[in-house]
N, CA, C and O atoms as CSV, one atom per row, in Angstrom:
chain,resi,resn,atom,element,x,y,z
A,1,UNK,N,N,78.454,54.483,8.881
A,1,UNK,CA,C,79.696,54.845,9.527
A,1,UNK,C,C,79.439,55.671,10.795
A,1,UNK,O,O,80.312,55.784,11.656
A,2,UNK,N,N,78.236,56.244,10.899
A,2,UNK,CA,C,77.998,57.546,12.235
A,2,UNK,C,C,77.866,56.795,13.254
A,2,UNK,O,O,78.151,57.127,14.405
A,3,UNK,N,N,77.257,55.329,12.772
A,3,UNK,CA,C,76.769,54.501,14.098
A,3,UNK,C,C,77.927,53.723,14.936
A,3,UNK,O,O,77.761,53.347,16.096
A,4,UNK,N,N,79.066,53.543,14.224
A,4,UNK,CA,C,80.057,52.740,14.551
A,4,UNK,C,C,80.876,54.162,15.682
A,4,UNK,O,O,81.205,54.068,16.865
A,5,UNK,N,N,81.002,55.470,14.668
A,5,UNK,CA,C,81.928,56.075,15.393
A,5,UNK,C,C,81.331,56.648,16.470
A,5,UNK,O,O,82.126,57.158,17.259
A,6,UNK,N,N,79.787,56.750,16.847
A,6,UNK,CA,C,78.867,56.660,17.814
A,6,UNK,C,C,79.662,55.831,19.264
A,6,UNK,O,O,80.087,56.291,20.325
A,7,UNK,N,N,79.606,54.334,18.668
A,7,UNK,CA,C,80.158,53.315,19.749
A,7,UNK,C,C,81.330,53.659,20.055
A,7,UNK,O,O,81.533,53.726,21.268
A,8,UNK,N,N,82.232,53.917,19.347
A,8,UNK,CA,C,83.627,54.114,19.580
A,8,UNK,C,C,83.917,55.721,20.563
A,8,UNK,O,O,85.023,55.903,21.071
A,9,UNK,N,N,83.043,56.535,20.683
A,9,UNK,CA,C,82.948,57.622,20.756
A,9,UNK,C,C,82.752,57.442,22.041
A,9,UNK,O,O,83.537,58.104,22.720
A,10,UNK,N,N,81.588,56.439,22.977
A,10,UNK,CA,C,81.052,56.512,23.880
A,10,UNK,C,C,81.305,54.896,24.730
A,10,UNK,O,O,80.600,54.343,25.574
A,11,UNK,N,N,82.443,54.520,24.172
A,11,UNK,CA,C,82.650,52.975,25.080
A,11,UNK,C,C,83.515,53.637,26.499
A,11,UNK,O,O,83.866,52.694,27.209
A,12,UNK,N,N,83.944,54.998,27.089
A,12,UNK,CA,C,84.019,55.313,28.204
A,12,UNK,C,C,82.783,55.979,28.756
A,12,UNK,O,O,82.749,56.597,29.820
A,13,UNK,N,N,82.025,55.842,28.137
A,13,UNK,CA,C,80.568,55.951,29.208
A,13,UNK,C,C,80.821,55.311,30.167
A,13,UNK,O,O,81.869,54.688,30.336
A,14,UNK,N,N,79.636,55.393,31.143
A,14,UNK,CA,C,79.258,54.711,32.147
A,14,UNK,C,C,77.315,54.931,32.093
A,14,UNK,O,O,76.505,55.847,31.943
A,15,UNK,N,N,77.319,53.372,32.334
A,15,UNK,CA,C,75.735,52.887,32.846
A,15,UNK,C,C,75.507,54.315,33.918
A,15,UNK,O,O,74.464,54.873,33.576
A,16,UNK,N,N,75.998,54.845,34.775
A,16,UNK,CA,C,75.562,55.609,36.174
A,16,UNK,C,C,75.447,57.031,35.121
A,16,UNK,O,O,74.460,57.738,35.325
A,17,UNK,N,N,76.324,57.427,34.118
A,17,UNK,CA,C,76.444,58.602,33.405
A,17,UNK,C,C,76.983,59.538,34.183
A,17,UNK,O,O,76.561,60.670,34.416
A,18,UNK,N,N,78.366,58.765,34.743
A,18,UNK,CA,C,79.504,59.001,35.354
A,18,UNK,C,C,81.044,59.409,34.461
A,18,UNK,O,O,82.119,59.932,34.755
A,19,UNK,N,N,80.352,58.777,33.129
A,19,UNK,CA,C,81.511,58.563,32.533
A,19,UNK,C,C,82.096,59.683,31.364
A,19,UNK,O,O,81.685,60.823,31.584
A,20,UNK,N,N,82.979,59.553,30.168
A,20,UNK,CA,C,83.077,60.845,29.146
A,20,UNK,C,C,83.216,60.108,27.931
A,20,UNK,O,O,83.369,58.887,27.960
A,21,UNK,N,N,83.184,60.606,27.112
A,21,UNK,CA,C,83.071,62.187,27.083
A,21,UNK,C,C,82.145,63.459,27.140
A,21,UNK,O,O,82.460,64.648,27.133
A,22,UNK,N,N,80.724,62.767,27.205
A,22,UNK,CA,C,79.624,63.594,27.062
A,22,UNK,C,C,78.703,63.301,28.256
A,22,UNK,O,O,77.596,63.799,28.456
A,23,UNK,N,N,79.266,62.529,28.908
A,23,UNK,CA,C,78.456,62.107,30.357
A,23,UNK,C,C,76.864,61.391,30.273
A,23,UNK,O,O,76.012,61.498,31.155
A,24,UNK,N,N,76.716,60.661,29.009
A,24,UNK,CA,C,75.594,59.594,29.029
A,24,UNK,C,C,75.529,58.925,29.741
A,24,UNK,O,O,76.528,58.423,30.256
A,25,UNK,N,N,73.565,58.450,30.281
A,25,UNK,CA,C,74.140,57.176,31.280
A,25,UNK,C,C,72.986,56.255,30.514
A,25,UNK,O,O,72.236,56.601,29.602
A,26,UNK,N,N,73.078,55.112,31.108
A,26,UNK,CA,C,71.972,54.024,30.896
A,26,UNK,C,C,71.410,53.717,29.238
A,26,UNK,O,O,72.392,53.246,28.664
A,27,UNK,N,N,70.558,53.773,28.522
A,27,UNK,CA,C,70.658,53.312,27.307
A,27,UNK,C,C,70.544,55.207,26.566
A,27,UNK,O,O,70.063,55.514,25.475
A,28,UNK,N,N,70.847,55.673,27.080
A,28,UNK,CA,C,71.092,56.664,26.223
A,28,UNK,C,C,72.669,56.502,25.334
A,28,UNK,O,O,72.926,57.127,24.306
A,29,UNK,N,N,73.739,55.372,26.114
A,29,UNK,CA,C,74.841,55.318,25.645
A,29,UNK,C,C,74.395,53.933,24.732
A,29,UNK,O,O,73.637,52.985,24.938
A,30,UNK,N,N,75.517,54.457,23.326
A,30,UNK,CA,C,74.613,53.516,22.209
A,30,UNK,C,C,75.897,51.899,22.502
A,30,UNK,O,O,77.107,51.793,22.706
A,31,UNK,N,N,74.564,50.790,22.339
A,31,UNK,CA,C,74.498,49.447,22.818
A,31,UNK,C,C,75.973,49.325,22.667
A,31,UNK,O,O,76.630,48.787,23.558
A,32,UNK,N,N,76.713,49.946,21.237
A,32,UNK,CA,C,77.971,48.643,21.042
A,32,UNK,C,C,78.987,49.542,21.792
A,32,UNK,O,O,79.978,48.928,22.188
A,33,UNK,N,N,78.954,50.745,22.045
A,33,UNK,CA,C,79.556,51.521,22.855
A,33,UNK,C,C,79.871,50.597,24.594
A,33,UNK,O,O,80.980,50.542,25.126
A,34,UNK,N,N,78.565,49.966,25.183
A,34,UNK,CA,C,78.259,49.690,26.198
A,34,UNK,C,C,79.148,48.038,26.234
A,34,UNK,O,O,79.579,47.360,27.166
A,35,UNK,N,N,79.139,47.898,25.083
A,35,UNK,CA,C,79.594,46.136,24.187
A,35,UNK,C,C,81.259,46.683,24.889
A,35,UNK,O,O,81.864,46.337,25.904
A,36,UNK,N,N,81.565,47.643,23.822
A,36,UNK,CA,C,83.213,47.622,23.559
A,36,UNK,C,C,83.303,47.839,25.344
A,36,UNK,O,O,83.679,46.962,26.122
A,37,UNK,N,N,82.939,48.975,25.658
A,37,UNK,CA,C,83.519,49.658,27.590
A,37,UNK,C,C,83.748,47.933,28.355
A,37,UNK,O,O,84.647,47.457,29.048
A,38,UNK,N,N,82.579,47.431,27.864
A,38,UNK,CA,C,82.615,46.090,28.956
A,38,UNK,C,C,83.739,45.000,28.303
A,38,UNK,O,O,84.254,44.156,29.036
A,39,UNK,N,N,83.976,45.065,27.282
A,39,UNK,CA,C,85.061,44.539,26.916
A,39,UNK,C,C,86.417,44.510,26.753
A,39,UNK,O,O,87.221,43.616,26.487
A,40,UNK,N,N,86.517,45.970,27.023
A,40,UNK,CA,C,87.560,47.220,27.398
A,40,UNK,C,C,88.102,46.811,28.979
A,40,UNK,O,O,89.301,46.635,29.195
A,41,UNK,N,N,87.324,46.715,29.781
A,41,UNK,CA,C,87.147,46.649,30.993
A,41,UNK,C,C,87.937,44.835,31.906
A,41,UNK,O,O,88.607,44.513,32.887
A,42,UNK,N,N,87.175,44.139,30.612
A,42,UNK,CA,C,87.593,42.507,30.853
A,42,UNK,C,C,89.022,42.354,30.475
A,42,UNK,O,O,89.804,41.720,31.183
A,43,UNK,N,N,89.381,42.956,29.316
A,43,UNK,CA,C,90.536,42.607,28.839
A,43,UNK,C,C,91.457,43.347,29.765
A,43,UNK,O,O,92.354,42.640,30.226
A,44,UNK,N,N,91.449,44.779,30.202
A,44,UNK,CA,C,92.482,44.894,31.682
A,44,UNK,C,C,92.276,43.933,32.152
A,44,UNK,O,O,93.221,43.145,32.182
A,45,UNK,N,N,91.252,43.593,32.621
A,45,UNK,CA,C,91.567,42.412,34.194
A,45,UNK,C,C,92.277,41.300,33.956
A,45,UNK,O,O,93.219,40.930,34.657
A,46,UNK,N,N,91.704,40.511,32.597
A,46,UNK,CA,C,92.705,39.426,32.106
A,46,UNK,C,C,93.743,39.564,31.355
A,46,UNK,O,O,94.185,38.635,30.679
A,47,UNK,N,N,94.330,40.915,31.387
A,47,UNK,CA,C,95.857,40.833,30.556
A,47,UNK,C,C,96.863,41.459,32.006
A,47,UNK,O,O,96.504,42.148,32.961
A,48,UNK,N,N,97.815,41.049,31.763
A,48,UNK,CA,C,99.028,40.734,32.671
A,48,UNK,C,C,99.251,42.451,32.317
A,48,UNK,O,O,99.085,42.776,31.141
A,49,UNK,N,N,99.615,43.509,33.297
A,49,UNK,CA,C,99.881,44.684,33.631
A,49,UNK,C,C,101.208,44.537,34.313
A,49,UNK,O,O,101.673,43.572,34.921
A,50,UNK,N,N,101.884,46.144,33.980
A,50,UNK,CA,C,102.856,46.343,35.133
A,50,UNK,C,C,102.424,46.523,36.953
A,50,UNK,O,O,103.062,46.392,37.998
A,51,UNK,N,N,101.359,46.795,36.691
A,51,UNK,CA,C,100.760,46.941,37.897
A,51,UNK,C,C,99.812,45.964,38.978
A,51,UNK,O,O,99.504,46.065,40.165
A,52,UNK,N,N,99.511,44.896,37.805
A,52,UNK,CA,C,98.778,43.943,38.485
A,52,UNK,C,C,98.738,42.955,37.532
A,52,UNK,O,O,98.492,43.087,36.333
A,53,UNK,N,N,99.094,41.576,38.380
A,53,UNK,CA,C,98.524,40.313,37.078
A,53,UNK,C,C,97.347,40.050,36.576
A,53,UNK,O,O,96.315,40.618,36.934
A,54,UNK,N,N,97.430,39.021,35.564
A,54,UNK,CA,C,96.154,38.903,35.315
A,54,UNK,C,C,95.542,37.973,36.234
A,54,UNK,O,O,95.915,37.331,37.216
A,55,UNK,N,N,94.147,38.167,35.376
A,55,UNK,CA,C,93.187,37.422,36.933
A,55,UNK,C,C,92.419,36.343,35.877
A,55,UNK,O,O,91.761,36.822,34.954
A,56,UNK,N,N,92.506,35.071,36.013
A,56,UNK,CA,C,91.339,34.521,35.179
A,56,UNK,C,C,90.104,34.828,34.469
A,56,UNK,O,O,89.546,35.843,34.886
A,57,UNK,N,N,89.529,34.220,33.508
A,57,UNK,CA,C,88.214,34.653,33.432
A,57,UNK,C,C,87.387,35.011,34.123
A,57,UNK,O,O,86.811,36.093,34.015
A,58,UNK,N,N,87.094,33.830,35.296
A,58,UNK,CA,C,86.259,33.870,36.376
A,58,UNK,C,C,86.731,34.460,37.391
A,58,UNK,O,O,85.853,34.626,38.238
A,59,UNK,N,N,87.677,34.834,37.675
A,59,UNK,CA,C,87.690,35.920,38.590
A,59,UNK,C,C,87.559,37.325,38.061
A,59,UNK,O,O,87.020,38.262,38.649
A,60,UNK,N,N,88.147,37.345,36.827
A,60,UNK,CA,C,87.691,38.866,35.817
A,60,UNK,C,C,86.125,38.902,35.967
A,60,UNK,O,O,85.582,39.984,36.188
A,61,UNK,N,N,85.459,37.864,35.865
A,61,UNK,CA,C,83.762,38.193,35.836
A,61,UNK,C,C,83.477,38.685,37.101
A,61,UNK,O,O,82.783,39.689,37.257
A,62,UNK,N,N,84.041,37.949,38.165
A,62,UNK,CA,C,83.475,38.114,39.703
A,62,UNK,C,C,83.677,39.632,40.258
A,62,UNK,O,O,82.939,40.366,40.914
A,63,UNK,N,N,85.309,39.835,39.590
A,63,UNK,CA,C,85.326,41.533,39.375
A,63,UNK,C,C,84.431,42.159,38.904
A,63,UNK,O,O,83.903,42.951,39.684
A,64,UNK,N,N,84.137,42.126,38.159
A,64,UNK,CA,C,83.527,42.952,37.242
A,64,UNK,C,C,81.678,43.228,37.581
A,64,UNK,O,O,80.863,44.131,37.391
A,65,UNK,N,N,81.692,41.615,38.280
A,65,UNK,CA,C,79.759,42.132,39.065
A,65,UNK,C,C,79.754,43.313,39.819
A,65,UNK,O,O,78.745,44.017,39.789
A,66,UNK,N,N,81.081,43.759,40.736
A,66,UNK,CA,C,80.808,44.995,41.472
A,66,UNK,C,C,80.376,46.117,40.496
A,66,UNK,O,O,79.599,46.967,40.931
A,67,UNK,N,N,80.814,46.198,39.199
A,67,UNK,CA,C,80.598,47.259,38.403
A,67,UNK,C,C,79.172,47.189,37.333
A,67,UNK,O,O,78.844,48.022,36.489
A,68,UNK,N,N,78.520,45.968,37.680
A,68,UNK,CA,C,77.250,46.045,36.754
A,68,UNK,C,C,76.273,46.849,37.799
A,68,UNK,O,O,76.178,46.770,39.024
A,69,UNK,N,N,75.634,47.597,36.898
A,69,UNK,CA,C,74.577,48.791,37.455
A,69,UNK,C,C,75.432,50.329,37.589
A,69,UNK,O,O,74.829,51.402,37.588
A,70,UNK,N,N,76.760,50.223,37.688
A,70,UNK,CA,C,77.157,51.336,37.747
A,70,UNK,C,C,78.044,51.994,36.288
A,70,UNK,O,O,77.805,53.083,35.766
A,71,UNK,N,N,79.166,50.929,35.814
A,71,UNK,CA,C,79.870,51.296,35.418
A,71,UNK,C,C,79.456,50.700,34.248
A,71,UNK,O,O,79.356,51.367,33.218
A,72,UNK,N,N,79.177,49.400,34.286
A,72,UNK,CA,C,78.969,48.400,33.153
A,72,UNK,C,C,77.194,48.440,33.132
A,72,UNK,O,O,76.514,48.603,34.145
A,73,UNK,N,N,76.669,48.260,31.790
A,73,UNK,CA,C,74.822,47.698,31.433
A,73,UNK,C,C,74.982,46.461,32.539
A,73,UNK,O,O,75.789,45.548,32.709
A,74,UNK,N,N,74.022,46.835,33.061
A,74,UNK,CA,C,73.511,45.155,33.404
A,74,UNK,C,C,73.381,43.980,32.682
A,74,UNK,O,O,74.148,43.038,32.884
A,75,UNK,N,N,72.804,43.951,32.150
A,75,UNK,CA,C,72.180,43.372,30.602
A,75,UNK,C,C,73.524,43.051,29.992
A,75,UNK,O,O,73.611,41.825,29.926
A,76,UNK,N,N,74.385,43.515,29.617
A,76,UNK,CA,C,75.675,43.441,28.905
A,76,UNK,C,C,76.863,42.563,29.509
A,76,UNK,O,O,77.545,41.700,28.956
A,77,UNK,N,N,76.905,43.155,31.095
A,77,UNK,CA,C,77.532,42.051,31.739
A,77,UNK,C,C,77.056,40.771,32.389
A,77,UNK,O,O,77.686,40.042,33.153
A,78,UNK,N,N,75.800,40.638,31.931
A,78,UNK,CA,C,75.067,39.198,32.305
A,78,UNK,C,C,75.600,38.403,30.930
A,78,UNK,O,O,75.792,37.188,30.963
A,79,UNK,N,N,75.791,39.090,29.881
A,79,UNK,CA,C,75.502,38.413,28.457
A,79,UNK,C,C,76.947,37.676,28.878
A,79,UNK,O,O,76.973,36.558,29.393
A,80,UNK,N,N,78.454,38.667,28.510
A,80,UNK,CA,C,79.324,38.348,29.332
A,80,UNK,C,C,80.042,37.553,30.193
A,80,UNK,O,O,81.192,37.130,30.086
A,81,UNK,N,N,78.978,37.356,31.318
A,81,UNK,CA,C,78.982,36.563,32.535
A,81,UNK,C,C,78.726,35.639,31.816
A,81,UNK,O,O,79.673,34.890,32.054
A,82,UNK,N,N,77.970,35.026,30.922
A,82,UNK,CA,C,77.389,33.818,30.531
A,82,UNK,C,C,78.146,33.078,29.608
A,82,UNK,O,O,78.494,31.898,29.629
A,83,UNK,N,N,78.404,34.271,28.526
A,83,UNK,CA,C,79.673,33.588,27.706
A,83,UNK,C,C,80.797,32.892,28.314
A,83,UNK,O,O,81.234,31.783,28.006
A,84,UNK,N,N,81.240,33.747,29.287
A,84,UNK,CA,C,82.737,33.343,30.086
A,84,UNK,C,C,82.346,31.704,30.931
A,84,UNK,O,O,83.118,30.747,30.873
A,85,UNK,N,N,81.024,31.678,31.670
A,85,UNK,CA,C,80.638,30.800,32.285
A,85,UNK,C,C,80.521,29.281,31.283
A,85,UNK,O,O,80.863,28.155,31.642
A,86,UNK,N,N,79.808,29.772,29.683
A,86,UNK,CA,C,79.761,28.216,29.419
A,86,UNK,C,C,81.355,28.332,28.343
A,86,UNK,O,O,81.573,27.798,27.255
A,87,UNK,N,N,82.064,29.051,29.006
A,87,UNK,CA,C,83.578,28.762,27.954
A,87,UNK,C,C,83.052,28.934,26.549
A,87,UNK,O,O,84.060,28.751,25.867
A,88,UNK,N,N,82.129,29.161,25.791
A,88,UNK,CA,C,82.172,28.635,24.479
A,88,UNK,C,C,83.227,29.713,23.370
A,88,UNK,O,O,83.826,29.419,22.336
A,89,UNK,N,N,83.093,31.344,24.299
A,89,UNK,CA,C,84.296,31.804,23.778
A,89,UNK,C,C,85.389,32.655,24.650
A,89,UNK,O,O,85.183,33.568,25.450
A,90,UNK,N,N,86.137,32.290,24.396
A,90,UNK,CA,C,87.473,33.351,25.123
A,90,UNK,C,C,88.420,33.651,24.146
A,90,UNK,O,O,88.803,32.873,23.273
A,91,UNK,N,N,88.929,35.244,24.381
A,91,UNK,CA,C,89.823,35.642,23.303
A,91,UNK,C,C,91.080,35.994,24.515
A,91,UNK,O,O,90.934,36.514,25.621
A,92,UNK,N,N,92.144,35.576,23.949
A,92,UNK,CA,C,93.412,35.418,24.963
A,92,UNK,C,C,94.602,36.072,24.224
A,92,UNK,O,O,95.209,35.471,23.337
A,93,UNK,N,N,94.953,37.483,24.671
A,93,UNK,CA,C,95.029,38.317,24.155
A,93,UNK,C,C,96.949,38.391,24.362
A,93,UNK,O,O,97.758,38.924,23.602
A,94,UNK,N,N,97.225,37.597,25.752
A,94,UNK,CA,C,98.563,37.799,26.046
A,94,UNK,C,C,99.229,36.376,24.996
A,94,UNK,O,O,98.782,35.307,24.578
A,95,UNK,N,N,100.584,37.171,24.907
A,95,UNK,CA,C,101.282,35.483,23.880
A,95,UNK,C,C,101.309,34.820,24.636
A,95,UNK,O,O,101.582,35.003,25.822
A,96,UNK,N,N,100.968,33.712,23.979
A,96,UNK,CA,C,101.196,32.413,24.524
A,96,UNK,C,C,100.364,31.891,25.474
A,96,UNK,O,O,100.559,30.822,26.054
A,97,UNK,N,N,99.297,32.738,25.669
A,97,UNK,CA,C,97.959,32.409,26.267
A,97,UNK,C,C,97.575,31.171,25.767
A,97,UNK,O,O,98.028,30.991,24.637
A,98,UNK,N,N,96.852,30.177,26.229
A,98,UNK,CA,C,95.541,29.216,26.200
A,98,UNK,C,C,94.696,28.990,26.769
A,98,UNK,O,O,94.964,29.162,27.958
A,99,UNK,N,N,93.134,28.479,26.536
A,99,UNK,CA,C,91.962,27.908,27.312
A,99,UNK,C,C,92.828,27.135,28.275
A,99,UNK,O,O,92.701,27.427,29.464
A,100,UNK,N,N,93.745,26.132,27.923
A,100,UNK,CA,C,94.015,24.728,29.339
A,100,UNK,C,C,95.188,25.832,29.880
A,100,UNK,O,O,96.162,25.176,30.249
A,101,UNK,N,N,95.338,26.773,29.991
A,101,UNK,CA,C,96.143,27.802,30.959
A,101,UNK,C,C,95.233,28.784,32.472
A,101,UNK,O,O,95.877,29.555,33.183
């Protein structure tokens, strides 16, 4: 259980150790921590806001390269990048979302 609330504790890190609550950077912030932030991060871009629409997958990824090395693992948003690239999974979070959308 320490390891989970570990991740949950530290998915507002940042890779730069910019981030909180304890200001870790780089693999000192633990992996699924680094998992959830970058996933945290995708799902703003692709869910529809009062403030901004959503943006496709592939443009959510293309976003999101500005932030590998700083904000996001490298490593994490390549994995990411790759998933989104061969489609094999997408989770579509707004109703009435689909892949042929």
């Amino acid at each position: 259980m320490e390891h989970i609330i570990a991740m949950v504790r530290s998915h507002h890190e940042r890779w730069d150790g910019t981030g909180y609550p304890d200001g870790l950077r780089g693999e000192d912030v633990p992996l699924g921590g680094r998992i959830i932030g970058a996933a945290e991060v995708y799902d703003a871009l692709c869910t529809s806001r009062p403030y901004q629409d959503k943006m496709s997958p592939e443009q959510t990824v293309e976003r999101m390269a500005d932030l590998a090395g700083t904000v996001l693992d490298p490593k994490v948003f390549e994995a990411l990048s790759a998933v989104v690239a061969r489609r094999r999974t997408l989770v579509f979070l707004d109703e009435g979302s689909s892949p042929s959308e």
